[in-house]
C-alpha positions in Angstrom: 0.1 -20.6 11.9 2.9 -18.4 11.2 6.5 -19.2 12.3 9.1 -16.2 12.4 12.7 -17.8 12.0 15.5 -15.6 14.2 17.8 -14.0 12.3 21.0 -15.9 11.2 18.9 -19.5 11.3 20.9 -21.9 8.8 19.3 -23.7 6.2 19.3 -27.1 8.1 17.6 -25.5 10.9 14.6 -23.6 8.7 14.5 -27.4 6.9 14.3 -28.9 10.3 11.3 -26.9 11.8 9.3 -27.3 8.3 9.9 -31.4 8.9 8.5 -30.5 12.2 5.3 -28.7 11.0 4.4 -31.6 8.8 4.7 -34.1 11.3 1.9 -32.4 12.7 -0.5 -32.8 10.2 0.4 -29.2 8.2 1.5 -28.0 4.6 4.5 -25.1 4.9 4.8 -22.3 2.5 7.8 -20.0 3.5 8.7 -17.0 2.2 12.4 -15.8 2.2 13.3 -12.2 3.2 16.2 -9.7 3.3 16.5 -10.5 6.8 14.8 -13.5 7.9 12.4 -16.7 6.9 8.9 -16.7 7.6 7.2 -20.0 7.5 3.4 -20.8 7.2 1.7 -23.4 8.4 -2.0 -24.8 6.8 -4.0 -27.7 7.6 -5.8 -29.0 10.5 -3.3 -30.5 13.1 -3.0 -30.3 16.5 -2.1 -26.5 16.8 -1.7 -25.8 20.5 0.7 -28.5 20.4 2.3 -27.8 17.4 3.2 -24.2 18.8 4.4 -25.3 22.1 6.7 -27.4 20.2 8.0 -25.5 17.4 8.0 -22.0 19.8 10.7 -24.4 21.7 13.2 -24.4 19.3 16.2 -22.2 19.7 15.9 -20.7 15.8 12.3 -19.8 16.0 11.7 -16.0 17.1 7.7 -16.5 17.3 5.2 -18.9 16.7 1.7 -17.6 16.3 -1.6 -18.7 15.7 -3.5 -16.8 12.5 -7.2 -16.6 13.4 -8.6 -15.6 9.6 -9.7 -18.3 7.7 -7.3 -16.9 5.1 -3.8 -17.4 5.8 -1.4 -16.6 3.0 -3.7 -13.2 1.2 -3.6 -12.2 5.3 -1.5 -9.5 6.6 -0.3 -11.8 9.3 1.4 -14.2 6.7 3.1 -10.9 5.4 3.3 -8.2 6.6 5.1 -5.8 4.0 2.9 -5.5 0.6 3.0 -7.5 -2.2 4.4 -6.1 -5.3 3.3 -7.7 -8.7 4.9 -7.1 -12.1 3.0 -7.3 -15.0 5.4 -6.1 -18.3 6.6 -2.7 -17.5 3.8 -1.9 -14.9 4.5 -2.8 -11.0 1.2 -3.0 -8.8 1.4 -2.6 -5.5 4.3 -0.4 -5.6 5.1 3.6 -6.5 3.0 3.4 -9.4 -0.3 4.0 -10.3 -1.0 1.5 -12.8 -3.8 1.9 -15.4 -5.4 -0.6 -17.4 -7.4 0.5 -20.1 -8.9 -0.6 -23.7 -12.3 -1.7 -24.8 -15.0 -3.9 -23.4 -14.4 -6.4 -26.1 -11.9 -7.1 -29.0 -14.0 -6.6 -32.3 -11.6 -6.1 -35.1 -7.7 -5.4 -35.7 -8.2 -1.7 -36.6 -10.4 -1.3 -33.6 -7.8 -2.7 -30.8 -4.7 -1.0 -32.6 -6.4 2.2 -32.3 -7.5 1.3 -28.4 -3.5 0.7 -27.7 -1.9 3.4 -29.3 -4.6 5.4 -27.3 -4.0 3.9 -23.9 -0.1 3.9 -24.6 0.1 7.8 -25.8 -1.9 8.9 -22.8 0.3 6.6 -19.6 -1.8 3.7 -19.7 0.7 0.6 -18.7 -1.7 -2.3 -19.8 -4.1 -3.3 -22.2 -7.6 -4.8 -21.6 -9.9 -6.4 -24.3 -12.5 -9.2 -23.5 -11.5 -12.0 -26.1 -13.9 -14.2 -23.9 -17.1 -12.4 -22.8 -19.7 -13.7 -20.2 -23.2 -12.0 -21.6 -26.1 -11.4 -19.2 -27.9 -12.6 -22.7 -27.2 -15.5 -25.0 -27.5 -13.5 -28.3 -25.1 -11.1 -26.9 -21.8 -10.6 -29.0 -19.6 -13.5 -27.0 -16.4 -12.1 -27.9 -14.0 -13.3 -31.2 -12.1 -16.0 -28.8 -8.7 -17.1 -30.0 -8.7 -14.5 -33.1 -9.2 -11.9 -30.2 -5.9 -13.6 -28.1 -4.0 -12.7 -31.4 -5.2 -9.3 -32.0 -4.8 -8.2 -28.4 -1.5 -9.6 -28.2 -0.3 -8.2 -31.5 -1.6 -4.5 -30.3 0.1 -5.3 -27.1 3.2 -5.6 -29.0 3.1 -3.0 -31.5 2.9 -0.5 -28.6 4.9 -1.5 -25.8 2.0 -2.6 -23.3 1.0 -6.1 -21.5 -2.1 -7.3 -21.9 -4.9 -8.6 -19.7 -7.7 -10.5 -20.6 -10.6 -12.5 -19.2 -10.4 -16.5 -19.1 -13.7 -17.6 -17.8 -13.2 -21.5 -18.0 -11.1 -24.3 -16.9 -10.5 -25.2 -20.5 -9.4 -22.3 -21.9 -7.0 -20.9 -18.9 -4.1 -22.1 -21.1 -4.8 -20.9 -24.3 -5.6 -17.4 -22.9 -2.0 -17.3 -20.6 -0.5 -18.4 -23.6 -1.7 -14.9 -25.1 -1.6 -12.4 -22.3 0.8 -11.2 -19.2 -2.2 -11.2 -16.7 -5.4 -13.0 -16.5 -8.6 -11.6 -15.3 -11.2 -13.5 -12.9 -14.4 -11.9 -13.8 -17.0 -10.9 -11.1 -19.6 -14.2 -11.9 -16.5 -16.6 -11.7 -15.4 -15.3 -8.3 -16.5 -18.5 -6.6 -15.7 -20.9 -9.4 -13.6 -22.6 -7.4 -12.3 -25.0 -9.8 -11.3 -22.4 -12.3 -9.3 -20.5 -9.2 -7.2 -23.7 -8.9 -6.7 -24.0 -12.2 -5.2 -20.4 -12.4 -3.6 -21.1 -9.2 -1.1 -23.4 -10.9 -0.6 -20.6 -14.1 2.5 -18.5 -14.0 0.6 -15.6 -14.6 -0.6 -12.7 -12.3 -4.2 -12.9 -11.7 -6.4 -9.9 -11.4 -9.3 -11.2 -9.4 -12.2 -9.3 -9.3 -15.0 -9.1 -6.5 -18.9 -10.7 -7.0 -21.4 -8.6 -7.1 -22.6 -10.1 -4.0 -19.4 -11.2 -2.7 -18.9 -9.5 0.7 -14.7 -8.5 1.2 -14.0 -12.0 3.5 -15.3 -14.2 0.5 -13.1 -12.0 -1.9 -10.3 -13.0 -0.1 -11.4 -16.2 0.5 -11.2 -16.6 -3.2 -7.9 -15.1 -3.8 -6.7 -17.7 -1.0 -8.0 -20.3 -3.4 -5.2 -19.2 -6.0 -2.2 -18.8 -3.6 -2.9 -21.8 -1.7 -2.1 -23.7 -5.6 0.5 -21.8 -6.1 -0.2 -18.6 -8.3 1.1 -15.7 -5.3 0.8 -12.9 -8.1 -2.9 -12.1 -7.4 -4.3 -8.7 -7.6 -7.7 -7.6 -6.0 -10.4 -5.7 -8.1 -13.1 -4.2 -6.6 -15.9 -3.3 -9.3 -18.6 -2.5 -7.9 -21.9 -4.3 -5.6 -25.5 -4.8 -6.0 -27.6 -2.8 -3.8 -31.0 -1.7 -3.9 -29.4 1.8 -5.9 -30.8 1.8 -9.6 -29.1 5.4 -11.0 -25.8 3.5 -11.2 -24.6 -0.5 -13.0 -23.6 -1.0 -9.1 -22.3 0.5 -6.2 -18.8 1.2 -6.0 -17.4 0.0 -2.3 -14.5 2.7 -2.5 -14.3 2.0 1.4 -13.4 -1.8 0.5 -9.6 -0.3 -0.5 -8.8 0.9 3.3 -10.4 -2.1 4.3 -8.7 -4.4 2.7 -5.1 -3.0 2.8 -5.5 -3.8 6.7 -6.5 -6.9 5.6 -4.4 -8.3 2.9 -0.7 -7.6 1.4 -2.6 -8.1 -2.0 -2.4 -5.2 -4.2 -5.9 -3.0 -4.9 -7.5 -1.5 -7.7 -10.7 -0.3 -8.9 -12.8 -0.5 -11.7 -15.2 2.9 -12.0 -16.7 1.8 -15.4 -18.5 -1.0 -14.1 -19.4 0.4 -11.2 -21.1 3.2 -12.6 -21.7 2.6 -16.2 -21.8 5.5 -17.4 -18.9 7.3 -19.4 -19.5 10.8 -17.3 -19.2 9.6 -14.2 -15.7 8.1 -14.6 -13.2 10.8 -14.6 -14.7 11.9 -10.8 -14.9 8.4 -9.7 -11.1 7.8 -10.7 -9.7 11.1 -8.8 -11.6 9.1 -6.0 -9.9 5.9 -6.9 -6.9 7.9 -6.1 -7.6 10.1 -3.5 -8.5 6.7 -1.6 -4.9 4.9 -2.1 -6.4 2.3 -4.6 -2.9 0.7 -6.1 -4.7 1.7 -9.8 -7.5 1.5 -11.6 -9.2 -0.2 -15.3 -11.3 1.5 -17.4 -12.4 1.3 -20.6 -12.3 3.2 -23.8 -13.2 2.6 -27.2 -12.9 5.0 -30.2 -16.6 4.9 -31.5 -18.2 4.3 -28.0 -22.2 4.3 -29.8 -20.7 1.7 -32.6 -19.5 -0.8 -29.6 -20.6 -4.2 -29.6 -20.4 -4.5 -25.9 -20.5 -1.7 -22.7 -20.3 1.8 -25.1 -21.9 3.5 -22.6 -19.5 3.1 -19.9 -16.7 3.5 -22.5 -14.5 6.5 -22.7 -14.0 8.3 -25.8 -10.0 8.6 -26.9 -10.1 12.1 -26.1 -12.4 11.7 -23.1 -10.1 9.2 -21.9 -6.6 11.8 -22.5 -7.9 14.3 -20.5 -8.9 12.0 -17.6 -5.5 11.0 -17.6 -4.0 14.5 -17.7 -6.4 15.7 -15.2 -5.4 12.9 -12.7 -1.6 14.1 -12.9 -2.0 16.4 -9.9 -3.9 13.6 -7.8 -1.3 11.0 -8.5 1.7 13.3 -7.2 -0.1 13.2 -4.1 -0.7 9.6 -4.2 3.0 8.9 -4.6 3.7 11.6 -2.0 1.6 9.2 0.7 3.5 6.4 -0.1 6.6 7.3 1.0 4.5 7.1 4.5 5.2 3.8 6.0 2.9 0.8 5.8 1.5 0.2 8.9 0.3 4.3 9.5 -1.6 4.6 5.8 -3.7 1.5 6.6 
């Protein structure tokens, strides 16, 4: 349920109808506007009743029903769009935020070269896989805490957050202890224990969509990480299995549209998985765009052939400047749109 408090309602009162709403069974989560409260209500009480009573108080504007089995990602629960800051970047709002950097962390030269790269061409965040889930066992796994400290320190040298991937319960503190933004990889979508356990991180948390995962199980899953506590959750779509072979995945570039109906959570997209290969990025991301995506990640790496994980969906340094430079154009336009209210771009 959502509760809309009228305008001017005192604190006693808003504390009053929340007492209310738990005598029926519920949990409240309310979130404090310019101009007024809105209150949620989760659980499985007696809602018909609960409405008719709390819609009868004098301080309560509306009282209505939300029919998605998400309640806090769902546009109902808030209307206006979440913005999310992540070191100098803002998603969601009149930026186009790019995170970019390699695949994995390998050595210190390598991820100081990725972040003066990403930094010198308007990159806002760094990416490195410290952490890597491997289709194969005797793939490289990734350097672990080493690769916290050398993404961190190249985060710091050059001015730029960091975001990196934490793929167990057990290591979700080590890795926030590292990095400004933590990354739920497409295999842990449903890991449901490992979304509550970021759920009660003060981090942001970029979760990104399954490769089966249809868009109501995505949010689903970001619902798992409000509902503990973690509001700071970004959506990443990256690409579906489909029955296509010529491309790593399918990239549901419609899912964006979609889901800014759907959610107040901010969107991005991730045209290196999805396509895996290098040349098809730079079109793909004037898509990513064109489409009103909130940003993109990408990766880049400054020997692509030499990588130990993904070279050929990683961008060369100079590949990776122009794609930047060429999307200058595109992103005027992009900011141009989003001076156009909410409710007419979705």
């Amino acid at each position: 349920m959502i509760i809309s408090m009228k305008l001017g309602a005192t604190k006693e009162q808003i504390e009053s109808v929340c007492k209310k709403i738990e005598d029926f069974g519920y949990r409240v989560h309310s979130i404090v506007g310019e101009e007024r409260v809105v209150i949620a209500a989760v659980g499985k009480g007696d809602v018909t009743h609960c409405l008719e009573s709390i819609g009868s108080h004098d301080c309560v504007e509306s009282a209505v029903r939300i029919s998605a089995p998400y309640k806090f990602v769902s546009r109902q629960y808030k209307p206006d769009r979440t913005q999310i800051s992540v070191g100098k970047a803002v998603i969601g709002a009149d930026e186009f935020v790019v995170m970019a950097g390699p695949c994995s962390v390998e050595t210190e030269e390598q991820i100081m070269a990725c972040a003066e790269a990403v930094a010198a061409a308007g990159g806002k965040i760094l990416r490195g896989g410290a952490y890597k889930p491997r289709t194969s066992p005797y793939d490289f796994q990734g350097l672990e805490e080493e690769g916290l400290k050398l993404l961190r320190k190249a985060g710091d040298a050059y001015n730029l957050a960091v975001i990196t991937e934490v793929m167990t319960v057990t290591n979700v503190n080590i890795v926030a202890e590292y990095s400004d933004m933590l990354q739920i990889g497409a295999r842990n979508v449903q890991n449901f224990p490992l979304l509550k356990a970021v759920g009660r991180v003060d981090r942001p948390v970029m979760l990104k969509r399954g490769l089966c995962a249809t868009i109501k199980e995505l949010l689903l899953s970001a619902e798992y990480i409000v509902a503990h506590g973690n509001p700071n959750v970004v959506l990443c779509e990256r690409g579906i299995r489909t029955f296509e072979g010529e491309t790593r995945n399918v990239l549901d570039i419609q899912a964006v549209p979609v889901l800014n109906k759907m959610t107040h959570l901010p969107v991005i997209l991730d045209p290196a998985h999805s396509s895996g290969k290098r040349d098809l990025i730079p079109q793909i991301a004037r898509a990513c765009v064109a489409i009103g995506a909130d940003g993109m990640m990408v990766e880049t790496h400054p020997n692509p052939e030499s990588a130990w994980s993904d070279g050929p969906q990683s961008l060369t340094f100079a590949g990776f400047k122009k794609m930047m430079d060429d999307l200058k154009p595109y992103i005027d336009l992009w900011k141009a749109s989003r001076q156009v209210p909410v409710g007419v771009r979705s």
